[in-house]
N, C-alpha and C positions, 0 to 999 in steps of 0.2 A: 771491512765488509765489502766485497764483491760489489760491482754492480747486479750479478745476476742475483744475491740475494736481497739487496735493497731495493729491486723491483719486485720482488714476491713478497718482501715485506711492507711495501706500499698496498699491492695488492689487497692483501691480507688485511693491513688494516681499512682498506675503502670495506672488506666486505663484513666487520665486525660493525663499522659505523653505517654499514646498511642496515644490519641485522639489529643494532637496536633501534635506527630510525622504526624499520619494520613492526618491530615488539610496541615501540610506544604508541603508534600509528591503532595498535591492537586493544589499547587500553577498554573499548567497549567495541565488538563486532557485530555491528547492526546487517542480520537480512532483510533484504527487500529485494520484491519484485522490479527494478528498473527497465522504465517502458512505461512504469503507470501513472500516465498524467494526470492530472498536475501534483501528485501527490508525491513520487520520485522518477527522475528520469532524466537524458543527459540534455544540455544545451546545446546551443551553435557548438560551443568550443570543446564540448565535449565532458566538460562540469558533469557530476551527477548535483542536483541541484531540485527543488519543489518543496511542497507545504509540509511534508513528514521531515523531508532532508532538514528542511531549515530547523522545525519543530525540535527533531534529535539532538542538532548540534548546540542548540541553545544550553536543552537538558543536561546533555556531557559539560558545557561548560561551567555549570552552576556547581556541575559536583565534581569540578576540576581532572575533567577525564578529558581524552583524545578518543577519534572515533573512523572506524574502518567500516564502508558500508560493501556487504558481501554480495553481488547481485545472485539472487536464487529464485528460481520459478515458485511460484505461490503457493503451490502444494508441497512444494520442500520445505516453505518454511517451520511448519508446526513439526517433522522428525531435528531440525538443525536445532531447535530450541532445546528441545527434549533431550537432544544428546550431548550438549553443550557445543555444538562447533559453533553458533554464537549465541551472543548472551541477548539480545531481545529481536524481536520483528518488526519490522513495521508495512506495509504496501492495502491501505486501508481497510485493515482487520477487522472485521465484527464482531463484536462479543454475544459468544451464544451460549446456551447453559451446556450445551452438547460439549463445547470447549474448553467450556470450565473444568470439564471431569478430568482433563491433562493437562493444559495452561495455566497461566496466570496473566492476569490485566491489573495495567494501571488504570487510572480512570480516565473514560471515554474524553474525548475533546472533538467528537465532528458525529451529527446527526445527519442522517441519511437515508434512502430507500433506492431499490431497483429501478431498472427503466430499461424500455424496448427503443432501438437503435433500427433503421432499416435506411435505404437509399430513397430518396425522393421522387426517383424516376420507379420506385417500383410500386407506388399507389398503397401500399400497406400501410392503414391508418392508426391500428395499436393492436393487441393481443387475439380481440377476434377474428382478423385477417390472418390471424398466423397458422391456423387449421393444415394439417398435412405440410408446413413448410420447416426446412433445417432452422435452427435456432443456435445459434454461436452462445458459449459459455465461458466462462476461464475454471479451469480446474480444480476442482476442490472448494470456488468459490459461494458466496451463499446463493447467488444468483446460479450456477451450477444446482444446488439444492433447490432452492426454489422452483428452476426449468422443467427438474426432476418429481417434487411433488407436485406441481399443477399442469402436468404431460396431458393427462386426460382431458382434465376438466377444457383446457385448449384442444385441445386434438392435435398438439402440437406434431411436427413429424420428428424428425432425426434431429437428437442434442448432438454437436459436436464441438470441442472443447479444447479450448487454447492455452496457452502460457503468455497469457498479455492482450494488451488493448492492441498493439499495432499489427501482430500477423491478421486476428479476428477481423479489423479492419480492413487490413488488402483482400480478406475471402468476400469479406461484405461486398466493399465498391467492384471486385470480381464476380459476381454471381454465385460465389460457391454456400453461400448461407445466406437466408432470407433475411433475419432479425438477427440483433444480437445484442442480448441480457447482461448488466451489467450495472455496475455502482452510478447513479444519476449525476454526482459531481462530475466527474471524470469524462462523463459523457459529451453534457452540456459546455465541458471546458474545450474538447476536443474537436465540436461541430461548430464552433463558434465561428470559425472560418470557413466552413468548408459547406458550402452553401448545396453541394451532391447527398448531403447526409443532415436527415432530420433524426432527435428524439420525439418518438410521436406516442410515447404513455409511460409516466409513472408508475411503478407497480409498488404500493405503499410498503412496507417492512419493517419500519422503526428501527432501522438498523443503528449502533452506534460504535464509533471505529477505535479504537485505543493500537496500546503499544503490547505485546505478547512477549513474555516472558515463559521459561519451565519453570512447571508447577514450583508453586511457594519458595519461588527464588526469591530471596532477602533482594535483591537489584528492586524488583517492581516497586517495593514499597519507599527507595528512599527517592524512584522517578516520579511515584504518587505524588512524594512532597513537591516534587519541582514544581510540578505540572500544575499542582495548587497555587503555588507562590506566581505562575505565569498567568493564571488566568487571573488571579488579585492584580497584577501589572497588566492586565491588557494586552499581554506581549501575544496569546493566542487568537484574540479578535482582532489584533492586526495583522496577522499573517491569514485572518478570512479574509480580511479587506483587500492584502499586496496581490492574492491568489487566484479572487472569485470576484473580487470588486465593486462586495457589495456588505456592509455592515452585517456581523454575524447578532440575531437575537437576541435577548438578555435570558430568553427560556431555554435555551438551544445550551446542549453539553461545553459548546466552542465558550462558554464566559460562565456558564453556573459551573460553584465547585461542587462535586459528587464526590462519594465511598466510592471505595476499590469495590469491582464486583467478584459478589462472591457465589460460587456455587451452589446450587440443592446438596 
């Protein structure tokens, strides 16, 4: 053999042992919005890393899978399900009955509601100073729905609507949006330091967040099981505690085990 062919055939084989590092790296391809703190998002080092990242990896290892997380803006994720480019979602999803008609959910692990976001220096004390002002959104999001059914009742002005918590934010501490509607976790995790940006109102919802699957995929039900066997281990109350830093309720979805939801 050649040296020129025992270099093409090193080659060669570096990229078949790529190609199956690649494939088993695929064994479950999880979308998420990355960016969305604390839930998935990268670190210092560049990690994608948070309370769903950890949540999933758990999951995959109970059912002896590897796990590739696919970053996709939030409104991508319900066609990427539906068409299988991956096999579940995560970037804390709400279960609606509206979702149910094309999805599928395992059972919820994180209770939650909306919340108005503004800068501190702009004096805007919650929803009824929002009259005639822009309102930041994330797309497709429930708090996007929400913005959009109670326009009126606020007199809200212009919804304008992001792919993520961090561009939403530089418009915010920019001027270019007054308020900005969004998941209260996420909120409160991300002003915690940043003493320029208050959450100044809960907008109640009852929202509760699972993992999104296409409709009546066999996958949701044998994550159900995990997800049961986690919250009997305590494994999802302590990933409230490493997250938020604060004991999750014993009434709260994060420790009671629930049925898969099911649609009307």
């Amino acid at each position: 053999m050649t040296r020129s062919t025992t270099f093409k055939a090193t080659i060669f084989a570096g990229l078949l042992a790529a190609f199956a590092t690649s494939a088993q790296a695929a064994d479950l391809t999880v979308g998420a919005n990355i960016g969305n703190v604390p839930w998935e998002f990268e670190d210092a080092s560049g990690k994608v890393t948070g309370f769903e990242v950890d949540l999933v990896n758990e999951i995959a290892k109970r059912l002896g899978k590897t796990v590739e997380f696919v970053n996709t803006p939030f409104n991508g994720l319900f066609p990427a399900v539906q068409s299988g480019r991956i096999n579940m979602a995560v970037s804390s999803i709400t279960i609606t009955e509206k979702r149910l008609e094309s999805v599928s959910f395992a059972q919820p692990y994180y209770d939650s509601d909306q919340s108005l976001t503004v800068t501190a220096a702009s004096g805007i004390m919650g929803l009824k100073d929002m009259g005639e002002k822009v309102v930041g959104v994330d797309t497709g999001s429930t708090g996007d729905m929400w913005a959009d059914a109670n326009k009126a009742e606020y007199k809200l002005g212009e919804i304008r609507r992001f792919e993520g918590l961090q561009p939403a934010m530089l418009d915010l501490v920019a001027g270019r949006v007054d308020g900005y509607i969004s998941d209260i976790p996420a909120l409160l995790y991300y002003v915690k330091d940043k003493p320029e940006l208050k959450v100044v109102e809960r907008i109640p919802t009852g929202e509760k967040y699972s993992i999104m699957f296409n409709k009546d995929d066999p996958l949701a039900t044998e994550v159900n099981a995990v997800i049961t066997t986690l919250k009997q281990e305590g494994f999802i109350a302590q990933l409230h505690e490493t997250w938020f830093g604060a004991k999750a309720e014993d009434t709260t979805s994060t420790v009671t085990v629930l049925d898969m939801p099911k649609g009307k």
